[in-house]
C-alpha positions in Angstrom: 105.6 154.1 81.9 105.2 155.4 85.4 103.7 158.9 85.7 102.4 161.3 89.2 98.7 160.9 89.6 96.7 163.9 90.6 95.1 164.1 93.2 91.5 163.0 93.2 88.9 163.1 95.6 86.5 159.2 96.8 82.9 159.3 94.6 79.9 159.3 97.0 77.5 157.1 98.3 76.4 155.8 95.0 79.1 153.3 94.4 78.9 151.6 98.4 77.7 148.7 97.2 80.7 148.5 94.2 83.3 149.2 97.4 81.9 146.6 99.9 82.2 143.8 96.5 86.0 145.2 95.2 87.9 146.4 98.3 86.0 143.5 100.7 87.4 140.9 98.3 90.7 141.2 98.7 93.9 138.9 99.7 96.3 141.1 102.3 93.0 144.1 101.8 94.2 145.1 98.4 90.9 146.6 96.4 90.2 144.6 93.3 89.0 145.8 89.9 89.0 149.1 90.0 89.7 152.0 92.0 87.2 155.0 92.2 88.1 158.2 92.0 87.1 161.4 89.9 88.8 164.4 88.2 88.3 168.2 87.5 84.8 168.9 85.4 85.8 169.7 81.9 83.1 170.0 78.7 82.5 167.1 77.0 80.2 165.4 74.5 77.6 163.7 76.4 78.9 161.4 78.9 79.9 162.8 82.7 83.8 163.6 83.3 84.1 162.1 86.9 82.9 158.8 85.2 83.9 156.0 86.3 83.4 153.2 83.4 83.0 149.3 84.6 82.7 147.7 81.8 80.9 147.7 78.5 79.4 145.5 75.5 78.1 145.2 72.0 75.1 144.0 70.1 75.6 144.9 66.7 76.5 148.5 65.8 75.1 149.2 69.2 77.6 150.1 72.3 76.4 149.8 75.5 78.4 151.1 78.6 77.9 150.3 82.7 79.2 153.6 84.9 76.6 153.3 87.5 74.2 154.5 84.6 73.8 152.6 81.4 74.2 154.1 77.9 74.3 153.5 74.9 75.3 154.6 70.8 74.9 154.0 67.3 78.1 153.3 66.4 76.8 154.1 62.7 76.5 157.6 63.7 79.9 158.4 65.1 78.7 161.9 66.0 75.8 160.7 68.1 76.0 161.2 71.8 75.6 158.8 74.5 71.9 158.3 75.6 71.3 157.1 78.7 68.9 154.1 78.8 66.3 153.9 81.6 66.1 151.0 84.2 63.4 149.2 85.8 60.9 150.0 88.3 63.0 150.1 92.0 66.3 149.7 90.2 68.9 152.7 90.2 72.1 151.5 89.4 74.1 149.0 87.0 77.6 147.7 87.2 77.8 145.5 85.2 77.3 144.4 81.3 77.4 141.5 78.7 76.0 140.4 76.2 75.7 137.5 73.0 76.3 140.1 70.6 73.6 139.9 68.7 70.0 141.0 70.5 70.5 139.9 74.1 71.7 142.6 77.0 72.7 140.9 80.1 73.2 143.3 83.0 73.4 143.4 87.1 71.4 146.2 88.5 71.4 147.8 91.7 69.0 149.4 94.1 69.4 152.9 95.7 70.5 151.5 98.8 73.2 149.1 97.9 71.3 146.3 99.7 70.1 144.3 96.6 71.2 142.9 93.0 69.5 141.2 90.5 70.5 139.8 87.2 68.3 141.6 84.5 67.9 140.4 80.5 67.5 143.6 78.1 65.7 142.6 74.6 64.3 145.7 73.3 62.6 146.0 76.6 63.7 144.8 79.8 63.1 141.3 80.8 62.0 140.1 84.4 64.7 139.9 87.4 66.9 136.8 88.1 68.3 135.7 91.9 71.1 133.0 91.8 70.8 130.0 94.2 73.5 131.5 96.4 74.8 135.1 96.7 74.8 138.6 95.3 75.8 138.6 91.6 78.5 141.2 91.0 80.2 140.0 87.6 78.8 138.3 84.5 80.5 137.1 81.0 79.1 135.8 78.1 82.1 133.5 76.8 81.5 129.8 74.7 78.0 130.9 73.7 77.2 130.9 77.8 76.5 133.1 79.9 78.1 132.7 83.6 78.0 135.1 87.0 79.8 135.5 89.8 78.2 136.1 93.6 79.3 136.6 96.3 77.8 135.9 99.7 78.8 136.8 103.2 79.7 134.3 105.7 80.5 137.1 108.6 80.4 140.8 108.0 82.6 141.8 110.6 85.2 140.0 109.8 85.1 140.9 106.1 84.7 137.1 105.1 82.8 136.3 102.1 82.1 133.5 99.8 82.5 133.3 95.9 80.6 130.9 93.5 80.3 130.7 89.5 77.3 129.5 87.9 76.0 128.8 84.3 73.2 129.4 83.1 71.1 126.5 82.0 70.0 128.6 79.1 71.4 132.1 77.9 68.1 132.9 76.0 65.8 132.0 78.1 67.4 132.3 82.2 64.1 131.1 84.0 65.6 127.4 83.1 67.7 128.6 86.2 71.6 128.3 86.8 73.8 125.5 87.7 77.1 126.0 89.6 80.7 125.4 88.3 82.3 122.6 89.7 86.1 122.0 89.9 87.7 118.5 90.8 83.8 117.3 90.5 82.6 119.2 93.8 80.7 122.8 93.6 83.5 125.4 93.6 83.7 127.7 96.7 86.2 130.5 97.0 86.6 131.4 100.7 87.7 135.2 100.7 89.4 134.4 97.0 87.0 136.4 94.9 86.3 135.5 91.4 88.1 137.9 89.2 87.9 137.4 85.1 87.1 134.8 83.2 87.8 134.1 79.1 87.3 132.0 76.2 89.9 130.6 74.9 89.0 130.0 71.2 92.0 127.8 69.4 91.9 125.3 72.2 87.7 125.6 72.8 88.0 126.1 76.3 87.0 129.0 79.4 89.3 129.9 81.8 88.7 131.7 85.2 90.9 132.9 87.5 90.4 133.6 91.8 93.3 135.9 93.1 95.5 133.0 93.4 94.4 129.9 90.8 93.6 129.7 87.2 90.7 126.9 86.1 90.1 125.5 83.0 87.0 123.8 81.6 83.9 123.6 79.7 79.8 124.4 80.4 79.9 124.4 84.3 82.5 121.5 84.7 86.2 122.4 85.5 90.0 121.4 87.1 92.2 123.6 88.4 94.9 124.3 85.8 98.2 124.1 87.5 100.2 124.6 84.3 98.1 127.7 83.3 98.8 129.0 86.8 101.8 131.8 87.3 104.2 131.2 89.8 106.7 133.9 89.4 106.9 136.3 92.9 103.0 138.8 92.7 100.6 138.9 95.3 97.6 138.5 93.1 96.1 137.1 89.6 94.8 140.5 87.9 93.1 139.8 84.8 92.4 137.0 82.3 92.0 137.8 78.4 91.6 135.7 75.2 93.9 137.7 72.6 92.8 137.8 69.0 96.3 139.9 68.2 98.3 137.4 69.5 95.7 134.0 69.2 96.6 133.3 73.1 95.5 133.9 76.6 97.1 136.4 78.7 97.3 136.7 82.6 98.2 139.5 84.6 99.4 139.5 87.9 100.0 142.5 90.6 101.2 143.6 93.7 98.9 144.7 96.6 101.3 148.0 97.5 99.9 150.8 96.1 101.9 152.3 92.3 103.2 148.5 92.4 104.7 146.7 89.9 102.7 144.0 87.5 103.4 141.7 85.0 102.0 139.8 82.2 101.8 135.7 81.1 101.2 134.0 77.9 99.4 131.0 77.9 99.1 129.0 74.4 97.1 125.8 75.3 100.3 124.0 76.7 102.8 126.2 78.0 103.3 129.5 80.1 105.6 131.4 79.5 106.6 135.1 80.9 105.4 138.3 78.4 106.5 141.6 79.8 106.8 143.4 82.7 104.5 146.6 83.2 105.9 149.5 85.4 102.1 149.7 87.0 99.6 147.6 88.3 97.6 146.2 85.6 93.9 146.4 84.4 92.1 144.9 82.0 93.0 143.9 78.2 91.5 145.0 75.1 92.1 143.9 71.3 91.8 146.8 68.5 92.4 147.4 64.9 93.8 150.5 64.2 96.4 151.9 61.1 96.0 148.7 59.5 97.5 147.0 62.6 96.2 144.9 65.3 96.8 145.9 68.8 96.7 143.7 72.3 96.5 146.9 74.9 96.4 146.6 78.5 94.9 149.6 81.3 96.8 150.3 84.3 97.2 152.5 86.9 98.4 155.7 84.8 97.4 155.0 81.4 97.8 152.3 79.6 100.5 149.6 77.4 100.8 148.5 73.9 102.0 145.8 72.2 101.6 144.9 68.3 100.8 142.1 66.6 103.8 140.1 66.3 106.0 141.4 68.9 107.2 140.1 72.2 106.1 142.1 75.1 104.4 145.1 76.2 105.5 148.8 75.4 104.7 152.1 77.1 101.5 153.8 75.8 101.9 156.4 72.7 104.8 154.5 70.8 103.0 154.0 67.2 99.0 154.9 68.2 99.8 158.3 68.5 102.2 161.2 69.2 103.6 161.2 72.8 103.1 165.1 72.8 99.4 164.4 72.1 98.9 162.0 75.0 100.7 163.3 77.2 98.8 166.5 77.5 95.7 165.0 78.1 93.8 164.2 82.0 94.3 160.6 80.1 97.4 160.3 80.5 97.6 160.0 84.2 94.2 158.5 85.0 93.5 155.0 85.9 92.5 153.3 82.7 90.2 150.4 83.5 90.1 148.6 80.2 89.8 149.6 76.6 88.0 148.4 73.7 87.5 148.3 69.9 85.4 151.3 68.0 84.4 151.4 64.2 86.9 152.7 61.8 90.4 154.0 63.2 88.8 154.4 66.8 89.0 152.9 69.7 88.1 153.9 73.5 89.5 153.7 77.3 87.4 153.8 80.2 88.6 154.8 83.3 88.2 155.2 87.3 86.7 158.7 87.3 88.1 160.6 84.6 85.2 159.5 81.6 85.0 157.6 78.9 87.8 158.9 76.3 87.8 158.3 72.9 90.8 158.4 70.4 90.1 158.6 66.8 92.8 158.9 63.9 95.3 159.4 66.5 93.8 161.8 69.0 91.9 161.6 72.4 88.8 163.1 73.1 86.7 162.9 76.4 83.5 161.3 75.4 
């Protein structure tokens, strides 16, 4: 469902570093990941409104959110506001989250400047800082019980060309033992200007998939082949997104197009064959998995809002079909804000972050700016 965006206004000089990784690595200079933008201040819980959320993990009943800061709440105490969790010494900014969802916090943090990442291990108390062999590490999953990271290194600034690498690490608890780089077809994989965009795990055929703008890989630990057969070849510009669905018990690409308000579309991919999903009247984001009314949900961000599609069916719907009303979405900044990816809360909740507009949260039915 296509609605008119609002007109926003470009977030400062904080997020320079975030631009120079999402709209350098680009095929025909289409940003990728996200767009950043912000809205009109309105009250909220805890959290700022021109937010813009990047990603987000659990350990536990703990949530823990990357938006240049880093928060977190008890998920026990639904009531609680978001507390924002101090970084190390000479460190400013953070991108960037994962974790093994039981008592590690892996994160990439930033310094003032934009000049310098590190990877950084939070424990109950933050860890020391990690470098990779080769490049600046700008996205990180933990996916098969590993954890892996994406750099990306630049080969000539002026020309906006830029190298991307995978590694894994040798050992998720313990990341002194260092990192070793994926290799596909037995050589190291290097992406010349075809950045590394998502990666899954996917769990019936005990395999991770990543995906570069224009490939889809397949493999285990730090050893993979390109996956022809996993690989979309309908007419898009770009691979979007990559995501393991426990709704549906299959993986699911997205693919877009690099105008701006394009078109994108979804692929299924059960362990064999590909086959096409639904079409999505805006260029897609990220997926998320929820349970809520007693059903299970694969939902999928986008440009204006976001789709739906329940377990069972086909394809993708517009946003607001069964969730909740349409007259209650539709009033909200939601509605119309670039929704970056959404994921699971406890009970009948669930929650959408977007490209500066906050965090939103809908509960029973009915959204709320976090």
């Amino acid at each position: 469902m296509i609605r008119d965006r609002k007109p926003y206004r470009m977030l400062l000089p904080l997020l320079l570093f975030l631009l120079l990784i999402f709209t350098s690595c680009t095929d025909g200079g289409a940003g990728i990941f996200y767009s950043i933008e912000i809205e009109e201040e309105i009250k909220n819980r805890s959290l700022p409104d021109y937010l813009t959320a990047f990603s987000y993990a659990t350990i536990n009943d703990m949530y823990y959110l990357a938006g240049g800061g880093l928060y977190r709440w008890n998920s026990l105490t639904p009531s609680q506001e978001w507390s924002d969790m101090s970084l190390p010494s000479g460190w400013k900014y953070t991108w960037q989250v994962a974790s093994n969802d039981s008592d590690t916090l892996y994160t990439i943090l930033e310094n003032s400047d934009g000049d310098m990442t590190a990877l950084y291990t939070w424990n109950g108390g933050w860890g020391s800082a990690y470098s990779l062999p080769v490049g600046r590490p700008y996205r990180l999953w933990y996916a098969d019980s590993r954890l892996y990271v994406a750099t990306q290194q630049t080969v000539n600034e002026t020309d906006k060309d830029y190298d991307y690498r995978l590694y894994q690490a040798n050992d998720a608890t313990d990341l002194s033992a260092g990192f070793a780089q994926v290799t596909v077809g037995g050589s190291p994989f290097v992406s010349s200007n075809k950045p590394i965009r998502d990666l899954a795990f996917d769990t019936d055929n005990a395999e991770v998939l990543f995906i570069t703008s224009e490939s889809v890989y397949s493999g285990t630990g730090n050893t993979f082949n390109t996956d022809t057969a996993a690989t979309p070849s309908g007419s898009y510009d770009y691979l979007r997104n990559i995501h393991y669905s426990t709704t549906h018990s299959d993986i699911f690409i997205s693919t877009a197009d690099e105008i701006i308000n394009g078109d994108g579309y979804v692929y299924r991919w059960d362990g064999t064959s590909l086959t096409g999903f639904s079409s999505v009247g805006d260029d897609p984001n990220d997926f998320g998995d929820i349970f809520f009314g007693g059903d299970y949900y694969l939902l999928l961000g986008a440009e204006n809002g976001y789709y739906e599609s329940v377990a069972g069916s086909s394809s993708f719907s517009g946003e607001s079909n069964t969730i909740e009303s349409s007259a209650n979405y539709d009033i909200t900044d939601l509605s119309s804000a670039v929704v970056q990816g959404i994921f699971d809360g406890p009970g009948d909740s669930f929650f959408a972050m977007t490209s500066g507009n906050g965090l939103w949260r809908n509960t029973n039915g009915t959204w709320s700016r976090e």
